[in-house]
N, C-alpha and C positions, 0 to 999 in steps of 0.2 A: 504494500500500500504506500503512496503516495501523495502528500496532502499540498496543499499551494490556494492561497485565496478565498478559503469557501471550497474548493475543489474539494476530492477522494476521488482518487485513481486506484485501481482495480488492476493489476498488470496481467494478474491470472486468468481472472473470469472477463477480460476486456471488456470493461463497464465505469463509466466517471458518471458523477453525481456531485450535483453543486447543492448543498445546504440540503442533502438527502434525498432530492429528486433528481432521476437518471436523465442524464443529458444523452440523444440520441447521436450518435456518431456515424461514417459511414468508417468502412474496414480500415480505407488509407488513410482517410483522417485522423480514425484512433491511432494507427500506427505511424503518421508521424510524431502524435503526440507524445505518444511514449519515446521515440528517439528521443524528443528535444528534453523531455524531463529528464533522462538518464545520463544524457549529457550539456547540463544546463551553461558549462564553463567554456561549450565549444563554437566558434563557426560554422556554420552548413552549410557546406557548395552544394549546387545541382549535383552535382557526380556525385557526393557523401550521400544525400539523399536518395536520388538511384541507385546506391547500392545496397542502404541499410531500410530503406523504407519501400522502393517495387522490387529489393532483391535482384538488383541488375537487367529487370524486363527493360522495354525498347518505350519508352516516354517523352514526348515532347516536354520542353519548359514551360509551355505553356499552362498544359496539365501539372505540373508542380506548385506554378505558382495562383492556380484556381486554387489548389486544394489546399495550400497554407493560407490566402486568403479566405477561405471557406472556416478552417480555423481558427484562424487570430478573430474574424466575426462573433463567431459561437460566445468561444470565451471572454471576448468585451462587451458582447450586448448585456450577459449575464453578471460579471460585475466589475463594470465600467472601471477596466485596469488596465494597463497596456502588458502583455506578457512574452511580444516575439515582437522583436528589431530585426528589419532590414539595415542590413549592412553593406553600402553601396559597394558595389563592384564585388563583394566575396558572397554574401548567401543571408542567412538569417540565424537568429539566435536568440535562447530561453532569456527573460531576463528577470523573471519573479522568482522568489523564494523558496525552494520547498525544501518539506518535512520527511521523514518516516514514520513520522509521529504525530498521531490525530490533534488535533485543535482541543485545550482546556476546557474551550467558552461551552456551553450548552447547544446542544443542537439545536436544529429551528425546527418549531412545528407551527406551520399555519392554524389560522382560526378554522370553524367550521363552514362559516361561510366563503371562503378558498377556498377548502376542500370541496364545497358544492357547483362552485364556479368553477375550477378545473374539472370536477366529472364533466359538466355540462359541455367546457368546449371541448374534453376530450370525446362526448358521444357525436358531438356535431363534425369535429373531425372526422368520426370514422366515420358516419354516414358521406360527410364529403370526396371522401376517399372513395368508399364502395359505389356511390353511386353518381359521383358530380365529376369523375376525374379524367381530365381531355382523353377522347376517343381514339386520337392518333398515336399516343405514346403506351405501350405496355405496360401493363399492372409491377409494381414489383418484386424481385427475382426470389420464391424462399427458400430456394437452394438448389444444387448444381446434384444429380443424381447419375452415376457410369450403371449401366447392367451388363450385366459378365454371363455368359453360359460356359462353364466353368469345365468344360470338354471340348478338346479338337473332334473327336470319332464320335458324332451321339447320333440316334436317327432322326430321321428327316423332319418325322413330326413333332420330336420335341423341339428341334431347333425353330420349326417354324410357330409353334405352339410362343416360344420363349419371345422370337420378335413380335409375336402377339400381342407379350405380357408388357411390352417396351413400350407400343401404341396405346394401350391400356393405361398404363403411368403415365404417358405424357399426355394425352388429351382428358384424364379424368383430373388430374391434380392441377396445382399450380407451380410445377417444378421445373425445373429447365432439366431433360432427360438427353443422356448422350450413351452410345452401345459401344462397346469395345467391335461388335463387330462392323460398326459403321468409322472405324479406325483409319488414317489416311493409310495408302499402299505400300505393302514392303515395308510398313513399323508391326512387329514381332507385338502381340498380345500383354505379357508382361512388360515391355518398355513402355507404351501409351499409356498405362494404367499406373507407372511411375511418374512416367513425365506429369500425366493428372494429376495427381496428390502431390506433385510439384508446385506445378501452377495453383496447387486449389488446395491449401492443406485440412479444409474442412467439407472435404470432396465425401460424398454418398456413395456407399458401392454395395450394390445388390449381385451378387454372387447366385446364382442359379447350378446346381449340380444335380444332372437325373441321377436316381437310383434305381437298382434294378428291384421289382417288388413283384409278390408272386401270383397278386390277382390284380392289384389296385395299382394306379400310374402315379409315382410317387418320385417326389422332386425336396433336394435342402435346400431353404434359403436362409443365404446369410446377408446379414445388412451391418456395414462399419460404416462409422462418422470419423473422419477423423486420426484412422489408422485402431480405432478402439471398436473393439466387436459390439453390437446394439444388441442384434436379434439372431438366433441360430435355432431355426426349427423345421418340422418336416410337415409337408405338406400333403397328403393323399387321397385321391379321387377314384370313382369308375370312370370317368369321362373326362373330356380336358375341359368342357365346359363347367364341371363343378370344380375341376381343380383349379383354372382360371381363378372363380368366384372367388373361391379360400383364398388365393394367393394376393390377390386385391386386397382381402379382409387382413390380411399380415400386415401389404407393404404399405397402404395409404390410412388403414386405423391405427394401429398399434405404432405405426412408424410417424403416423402424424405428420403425415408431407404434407397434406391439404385435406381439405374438406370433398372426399369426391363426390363426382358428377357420371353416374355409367347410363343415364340415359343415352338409350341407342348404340352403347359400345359395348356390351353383351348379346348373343345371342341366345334365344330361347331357349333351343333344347341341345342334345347333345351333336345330332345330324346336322344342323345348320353350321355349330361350330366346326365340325368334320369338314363339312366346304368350304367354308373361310381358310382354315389353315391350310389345307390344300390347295385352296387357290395361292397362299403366300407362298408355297411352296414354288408352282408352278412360275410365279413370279421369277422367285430367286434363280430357277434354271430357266431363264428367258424361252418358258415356254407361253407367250402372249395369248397366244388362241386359247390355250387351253384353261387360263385363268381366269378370261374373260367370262368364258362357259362356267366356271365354277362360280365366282363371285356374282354373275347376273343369276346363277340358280340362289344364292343364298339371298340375294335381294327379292327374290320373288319368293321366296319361304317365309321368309320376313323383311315385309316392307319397310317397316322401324327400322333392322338392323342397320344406322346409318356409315356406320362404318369401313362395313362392305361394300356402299353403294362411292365412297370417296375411293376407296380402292380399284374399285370397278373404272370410273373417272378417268383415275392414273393406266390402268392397264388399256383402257381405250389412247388415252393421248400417246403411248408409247407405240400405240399400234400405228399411230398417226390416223385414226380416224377420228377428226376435229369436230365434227359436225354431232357426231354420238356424245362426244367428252362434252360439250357446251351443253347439252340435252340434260345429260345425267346431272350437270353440276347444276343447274338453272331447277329442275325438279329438285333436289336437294338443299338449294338454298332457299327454298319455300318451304319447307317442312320448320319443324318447332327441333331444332338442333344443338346441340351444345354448342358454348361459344367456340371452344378448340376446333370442331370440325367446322364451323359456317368460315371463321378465319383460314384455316387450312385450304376450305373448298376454295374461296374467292382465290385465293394467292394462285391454285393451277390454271384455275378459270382468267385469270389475267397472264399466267405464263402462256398458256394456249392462244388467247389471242393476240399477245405479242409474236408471237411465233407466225401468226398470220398477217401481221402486221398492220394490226386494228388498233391502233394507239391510244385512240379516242376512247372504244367501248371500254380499254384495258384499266384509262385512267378514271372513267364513271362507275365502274364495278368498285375499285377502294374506294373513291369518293364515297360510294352509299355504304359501303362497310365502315367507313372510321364515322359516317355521321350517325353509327348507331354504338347506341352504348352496349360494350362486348367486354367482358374479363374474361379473357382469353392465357394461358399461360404466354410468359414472360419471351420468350425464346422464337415463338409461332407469330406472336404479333414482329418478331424480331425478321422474320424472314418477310411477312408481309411487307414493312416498310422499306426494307433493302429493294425487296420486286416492285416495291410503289418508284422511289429513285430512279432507277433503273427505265419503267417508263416514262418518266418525265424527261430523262438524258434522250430518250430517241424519240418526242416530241420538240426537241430542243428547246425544253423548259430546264437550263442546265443550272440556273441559279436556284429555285426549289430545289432541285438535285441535289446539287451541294450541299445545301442547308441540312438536307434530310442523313447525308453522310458525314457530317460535321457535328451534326446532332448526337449520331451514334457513337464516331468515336468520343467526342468527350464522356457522354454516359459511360462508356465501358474503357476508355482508358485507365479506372485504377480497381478494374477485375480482370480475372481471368481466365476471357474470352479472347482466347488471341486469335482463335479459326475465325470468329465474328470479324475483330477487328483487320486481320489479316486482309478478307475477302474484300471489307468494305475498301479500305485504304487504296486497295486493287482499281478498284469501280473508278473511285473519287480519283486516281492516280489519270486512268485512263478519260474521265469525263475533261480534268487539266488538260492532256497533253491536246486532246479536240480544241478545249479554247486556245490553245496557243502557250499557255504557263509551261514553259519547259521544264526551269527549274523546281515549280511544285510539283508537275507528275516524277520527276528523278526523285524526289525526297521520299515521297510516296510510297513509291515503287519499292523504295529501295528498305525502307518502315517495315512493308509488308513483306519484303524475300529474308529479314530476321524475322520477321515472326512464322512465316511459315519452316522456316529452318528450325523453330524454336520446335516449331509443334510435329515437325519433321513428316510433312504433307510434301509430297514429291509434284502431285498436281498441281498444286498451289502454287508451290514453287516455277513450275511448268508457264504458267496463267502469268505470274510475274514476269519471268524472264521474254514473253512475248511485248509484254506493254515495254519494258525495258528497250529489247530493239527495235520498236518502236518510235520510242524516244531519239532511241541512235541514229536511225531511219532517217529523223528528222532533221537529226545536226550533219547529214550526210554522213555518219561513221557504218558504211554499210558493210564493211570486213565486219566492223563490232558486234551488229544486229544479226547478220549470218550467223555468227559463232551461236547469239544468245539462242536463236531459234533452233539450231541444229542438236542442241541440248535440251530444248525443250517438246522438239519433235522425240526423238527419244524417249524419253516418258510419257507421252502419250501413246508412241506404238507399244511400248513393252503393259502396257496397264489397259488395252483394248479401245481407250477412251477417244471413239470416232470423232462425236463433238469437237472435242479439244485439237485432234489432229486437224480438222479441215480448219481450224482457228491459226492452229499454227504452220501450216500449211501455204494457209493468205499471206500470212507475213514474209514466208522464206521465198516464196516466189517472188515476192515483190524488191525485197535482199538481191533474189540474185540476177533479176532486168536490168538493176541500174547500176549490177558492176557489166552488164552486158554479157552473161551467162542463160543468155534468152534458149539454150538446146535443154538444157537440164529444167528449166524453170518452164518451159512448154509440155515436158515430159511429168514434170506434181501437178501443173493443172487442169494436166488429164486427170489427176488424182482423185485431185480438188471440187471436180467437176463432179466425176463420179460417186463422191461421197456424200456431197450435196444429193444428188437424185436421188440417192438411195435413202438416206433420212428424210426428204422430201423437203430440205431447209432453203426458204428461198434465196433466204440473205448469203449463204456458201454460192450457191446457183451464178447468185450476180457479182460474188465476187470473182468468180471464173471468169466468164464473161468479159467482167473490166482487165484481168490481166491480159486475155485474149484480145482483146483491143486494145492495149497500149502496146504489147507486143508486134501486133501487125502494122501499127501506126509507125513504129521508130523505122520497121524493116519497109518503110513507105508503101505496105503491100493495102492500099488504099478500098477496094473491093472486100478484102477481109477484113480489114477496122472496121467497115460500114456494116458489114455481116452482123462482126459483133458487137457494135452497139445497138443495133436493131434489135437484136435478144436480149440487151440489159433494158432495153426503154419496155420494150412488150412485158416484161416480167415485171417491172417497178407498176405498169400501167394496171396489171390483170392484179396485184397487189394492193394498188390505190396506195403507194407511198412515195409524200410528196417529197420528202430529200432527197430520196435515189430519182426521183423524175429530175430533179432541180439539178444533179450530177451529171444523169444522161445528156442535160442542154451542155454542160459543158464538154461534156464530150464531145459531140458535135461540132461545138464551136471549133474545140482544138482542132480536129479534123478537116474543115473546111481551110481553116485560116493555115494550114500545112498545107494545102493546096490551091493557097491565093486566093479561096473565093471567099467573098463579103458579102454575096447578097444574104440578106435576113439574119446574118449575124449579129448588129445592132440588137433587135429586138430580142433572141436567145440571151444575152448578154442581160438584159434591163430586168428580165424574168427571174435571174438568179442575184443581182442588185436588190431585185426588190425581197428575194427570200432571206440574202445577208439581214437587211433594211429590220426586218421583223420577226427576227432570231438572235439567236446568242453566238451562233458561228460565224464567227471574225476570222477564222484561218482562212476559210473560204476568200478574201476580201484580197491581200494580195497576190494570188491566185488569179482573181477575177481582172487584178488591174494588169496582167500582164498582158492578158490574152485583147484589153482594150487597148493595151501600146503596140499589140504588132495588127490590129485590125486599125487603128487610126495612122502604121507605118503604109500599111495598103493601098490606104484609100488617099496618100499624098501626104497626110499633116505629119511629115516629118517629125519638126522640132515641137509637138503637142506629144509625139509618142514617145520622143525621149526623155520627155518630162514624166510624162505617166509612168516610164518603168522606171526611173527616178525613184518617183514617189512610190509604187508598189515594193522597191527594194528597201526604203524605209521602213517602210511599214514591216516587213518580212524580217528586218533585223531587229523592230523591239518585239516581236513575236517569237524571235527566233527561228526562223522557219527557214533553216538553211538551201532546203530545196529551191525556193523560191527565189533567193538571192540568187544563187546558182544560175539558174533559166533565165533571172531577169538581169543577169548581167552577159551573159552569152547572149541573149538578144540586142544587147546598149551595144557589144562587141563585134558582132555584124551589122547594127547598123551605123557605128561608127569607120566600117572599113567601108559600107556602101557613101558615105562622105570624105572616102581617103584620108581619112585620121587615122593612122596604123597605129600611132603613139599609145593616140586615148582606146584602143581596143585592147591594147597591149594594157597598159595601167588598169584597165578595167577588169579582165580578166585577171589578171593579179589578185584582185580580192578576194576573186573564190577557191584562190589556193589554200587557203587556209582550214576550208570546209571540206575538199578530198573532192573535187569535181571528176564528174567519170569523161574520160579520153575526149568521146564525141558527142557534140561538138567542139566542146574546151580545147583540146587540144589542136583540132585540125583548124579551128578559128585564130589561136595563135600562130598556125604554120604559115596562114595567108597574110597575116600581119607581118611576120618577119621577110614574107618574101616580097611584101610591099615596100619593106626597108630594104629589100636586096640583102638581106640576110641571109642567103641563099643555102648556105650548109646546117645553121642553126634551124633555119623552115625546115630542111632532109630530116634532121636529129627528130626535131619534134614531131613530125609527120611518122616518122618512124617507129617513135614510142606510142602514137596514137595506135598503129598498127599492131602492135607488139599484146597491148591493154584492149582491144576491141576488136580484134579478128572475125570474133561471131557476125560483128555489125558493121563490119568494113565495107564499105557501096560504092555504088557509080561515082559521086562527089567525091568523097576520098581517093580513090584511084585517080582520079581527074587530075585531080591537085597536085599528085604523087608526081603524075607524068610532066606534069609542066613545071615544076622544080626541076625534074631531074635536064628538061631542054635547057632550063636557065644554065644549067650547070657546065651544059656543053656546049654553051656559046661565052661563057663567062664565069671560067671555072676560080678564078678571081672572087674572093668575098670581104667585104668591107668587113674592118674590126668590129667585132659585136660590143655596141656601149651597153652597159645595166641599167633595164629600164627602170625609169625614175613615178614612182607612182605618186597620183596627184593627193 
């Protein structure tokens, strides 16, 4: 014990109480408190306190310094003393008095009418709480619960009996419920169940072990808190539907997780339960058809049973029949259902029509679920709001986005949810690098590949290392992005994870175009292509597509760009999605304006102005300004188009947006040669040496600048090296060039000293 102020600190039972009434604390609050008491005579840097107070997890400062101002609040409002100094430039520090030794004075007891006035606001509280508390945000968390089926070899149907009893805890209680077997890939059973009571030292662990019994199905369960055994008892049934019951009757009364809720998540009698776990069964060996049959017979035994009918939902949308899953969920979301399932159900029923790319219905379905009042466990509503974000990023409603992933991290920056925090970081990293913030998706990113390393998710990891080269993508580091991708292809072929593949897939093709590796890169989006049809994912479909038309575009094979952008527009069309329509216009444009023509470019152009205009996507913007400096270089207005990529080049360098600098200074660089300025083509392309510019045109633009200086062997050198770096994409122009250097040569094998170009 610990005394200071009026204070009693509790170090044991983590409990403080001012004047005998318990002040509530949250986990990292109390525990920085207790740092700074034990060490009242020290300094605390950020790093001191990341070690001894989140145990070395991955922490912004910002988050530090909420939760020591969140502290020093508490204990000044209660009695108006000052007890932690900021110490400028080093950290913070205890500066009250403490004891070991209780206070002389008398304790404090309120009159009676206190105590009547505190029950009063404490009943008004809680009704505030239960039933007044925003819709949007999840109820709070009452604890973190692992289920363990405590056998590698068990049979089938107690295994699927046992993911049964997981769905059971986590939609009847209010516990945030996590399976060892739902473990990231290639982390061993006992390590994630360390690393948990690492991250979680008052982590719940439900132990499931069959027994073998000689009439009756008979199963141990054991339940620790804490590394300290609660509960060790045996459970046995005729049926798994009564042994279900009992097991429920162990883990949510006696265990006192929550007050449950098993409307609709029991089954009647012992045969409906028979098809339910056999349909989970069929699940688990991706036999689709056949669980479908199961789970729609168990819905039709009992129509109640709602939990069957969400399962059914899920085994339709896997099947990809969209039209069935919207049915079943829409009949389910009218029924009188527990909150866990109505929350659950909407989240697929907005995954499904994201997937369809219905933006609109995805974000009116949460909309009518957060304006109804739902206590839903803590975790569920957790996924909901991440899948809410997530459609507002592809409405390009990016700043609700944000909010909603900014939200989350700070709620869960001082628990231990790092899979949560991990995922979200990921989202938020990736929704940055769209607006342009280079440096916060790199932070992100990079937040998120230690906590998936922490939590030692290989997917995860996978998912980061894409946004990462991504990022690289961006600053032209495209060796870097190649590497990051080739790694994280990798772990998605070895783990089967198609999704993930065609994800990363997009990325490495795109890596290896614009080192001009267009044979290998034609050869995955065959892949790419194929993976798409085969999940029926429209969004893989047109990312093919787009490679397939920049690829034909560079090789100026004109007739096949045109092909395929005509399957990227047809498909965004038959989808009604207005960004990829608002992409295919720029496709186009590129396309025409690579082939001089300008009619109705203008207006393609004002169409995609006007969607920057009333959106959040600014990357788009200089982008957009290039392609108006070589249609207004077209149509005559010279010195208006060299202003424009000017200004788009500005704009590209507080965005970062290396690409863009890149093309928009190779365009300043030929049309500074079509002015006979070799100098300034020469000085301009200098810039984008710094960014890793690929060969062509960079370099054959420089060959013609020197050989406009009569630079005559330095233009061979450079033209050579363009050769050397782009052989796949060596053409008619290059060759041109090559041959009329090498005439120069042999009429004027003579070359002026090369001076170093002087950049402006």
């Amino acid at each position: 014990m610990l005394y200071f102020s009026g204070f009693q600190l509790d170090l044991k039972r983590k409990v403080l109480t001012y004047q005998g009434q318990r002040v509530e604390l949250t986990r990292k609050t109390f525990d920085l408190l207790a740092h700074l008491v034990q060490h009242p005579q020290q300094v605390h840097t950020k790093d001191d306190l990341i070690t001894h107070v989140w145990n070395g997890r991955v922490v912004s400062g910002n988050t530090i310094d909420q939760t020591s101002s969140k502290l020093r609040k508490i204990l000044t409002d209660l009695c108006q003393q000052p007890m932690i100094e900021s110490i400028y430039g080093q950290g913070i520090q205890w500066t009250a008095p403490i004891s070991n030794k209780p206070p002389k004075s008398r304790s404090f007891k309120p009159p009676l009418t206190a105590l009547i006035l505190i029950t009063l606001v404490a009943l008004f509280a809680a009704w505030y709480v239960l039933f007044k508390q925003p819709t949007d945000k999840p109820p709070t968390n009452t604890g973190v619960v692992l289920l363990q089926l405590a056998a590698n070899d068990v049979d089938w149907e107690v295994q699927s009996a046992s993911n049964y009893l997981q769905q059971l805890v986590s939609f009847a209680s209010q516990s945030s419920v996590k399976s060892v077997a739902d473990r990231p890939q290639f982390v061993l059973s006992e390590d994630f169940i360390q690393n948990q009571q690492k991250l979680n030292p008052n982590l719940t662990i439900i132990k499931i072990k069959p027994l073998a019994g000689e009439q009756q199905m008979t199963w141990l369960i054991e339940v620790t808190q804490a590394q300290q055994l609660l509960i060790q008892t045996t459970v046995s049934a005729d049926n798994y539907q009564a042994l279900m019951s009992k097991s429920i009757d162990v883990l949510l009364n006696q265990l006192e997780l929550s007050t449950p809720d098993l409307h609709g998540l029991l089954p009647a009698d012992a045969y409906i339960m028979s098809l339910y776990v056999r349909g989970l069964h069929s699940l688990e060996s991706n036999q689709l058809d056949k669980a479908k049959q199961q789970l729609l017979l168990a819905t039709q035994e009992q129509p109640s049973f709602h939990l069957a009918r969400l399962k059914l939902a899920e085994t339709l949308n896997q099947l990809g029949q969209i039209d069935e899953t919207i049915t079943t969920l829409d009949t389910l979301l009218a029924l009188d259902i527990p909150a866990a399932i109505k929350v659950a159900a909407s989240t697929l029923k907005v995954r499904t029509l994201k997937v369809q790319g219905d933006y609109q219905a995805a974000a009116d379905t949460y909309q009518q679920l957060f304006n109804t009042p739902i206590n839903a466990p803590p975790d569920i509503w957790l996924k909901a709001r991440i899948e809410y974000a997530a459609v507002l990023n592809y409405m390009n409603q990016t700043q609700q986005a944000l909010g909603i992933y900014n939200a989350i991290i700070d709620a869960h920056s001082d628990t231990e949810s790092t899979a949560v925090l991990a995922d979200v970081r990921v989202a938020k990293a990736s929704l940055l690098q769209k607006q342009g913030d280079v440096a916060g998706a790199q932070h992100e990113s990079e937040q998120a590949l230690r906590l998936y390393e922490l939590n030692k998710d290989l997917v995860g990891m996978a998912r980061t290392y894409s946004v990462l080269a991504r990022i690289a993508n961006q600053k032209a580091q495209y060796k870097l992005a190649e590497q990051y991708l080739r790694q994280a292809l990798n772990v998605t072929e070895s783990v089967g994870h198609k999704l993930g593949e065609g994800a990363v897939l997009n990325e490495l093709i795109y890596a290896l175009m614009v080192q001009g590796k267009h044979q290998e890169a034609w050869l995955l989006n065959n892949r790419l292509l194929a993976i798409g049809t085969e999940l029926d994912y429209s969004g893989m479909q047109m990312a093919a597509y787009q490679a397939f038309y920049e690829m034909s575009r560079i090789q100026q094979n004109w007739d096949s760009a045109a092909r395929w952008w005509q399957s990227y527009q047809q498909l965004a069309e038959q989808i009604q999605d207005e960004r990829r329509l608002v992409k295919a216009q720029l496709f186009q444009v590129n396309l025409l304006l690579d082939q001089g023509i300008t009619n109705g470019v203008a207006e393609k152009m004002a169409r995609v102005q006007s969607h920057i205009d009333t959106t959040d996507e600014h990357l788009m913007q200089p982008g957009l300004d290039v392609f108006l400096g070589r249609y207004q270089w077209l149509i005559g207005q010279q010195n208006t188009a060299i202003e424009t990529l000017l200004k788009a080049k500005k704009l590209a360098v507080e965005m970062a947006d290396y690409e863009t600098i890149i093309t928009a200074n190779n365009y300043l660089a030929m049309f500074y040669l079509a002015q006979q300025d070799p100098q300034k083509a020469l000085n301009t392309l200098q810039q984008s040496t710094p960014h890793q510019p690929f060969a062509i045109p960079y370099l054959r633009l420089k060959a013609e600048a020197l050989l406009m200086q009569n630079k005559n062997i330095d233009a061979l050198n450079t033209l050579n090296t363009c050769q050397q770096q782009a052989a796949e994409l060596w053409g008619p122009q290059e060759q041109a060039l090559l041959q009329k250097i090498k005439q120069r040569l042999e009429h004027n094998p003579e070359q002026q000293l090369t001076a170093p170009v002087n950049p402006e």
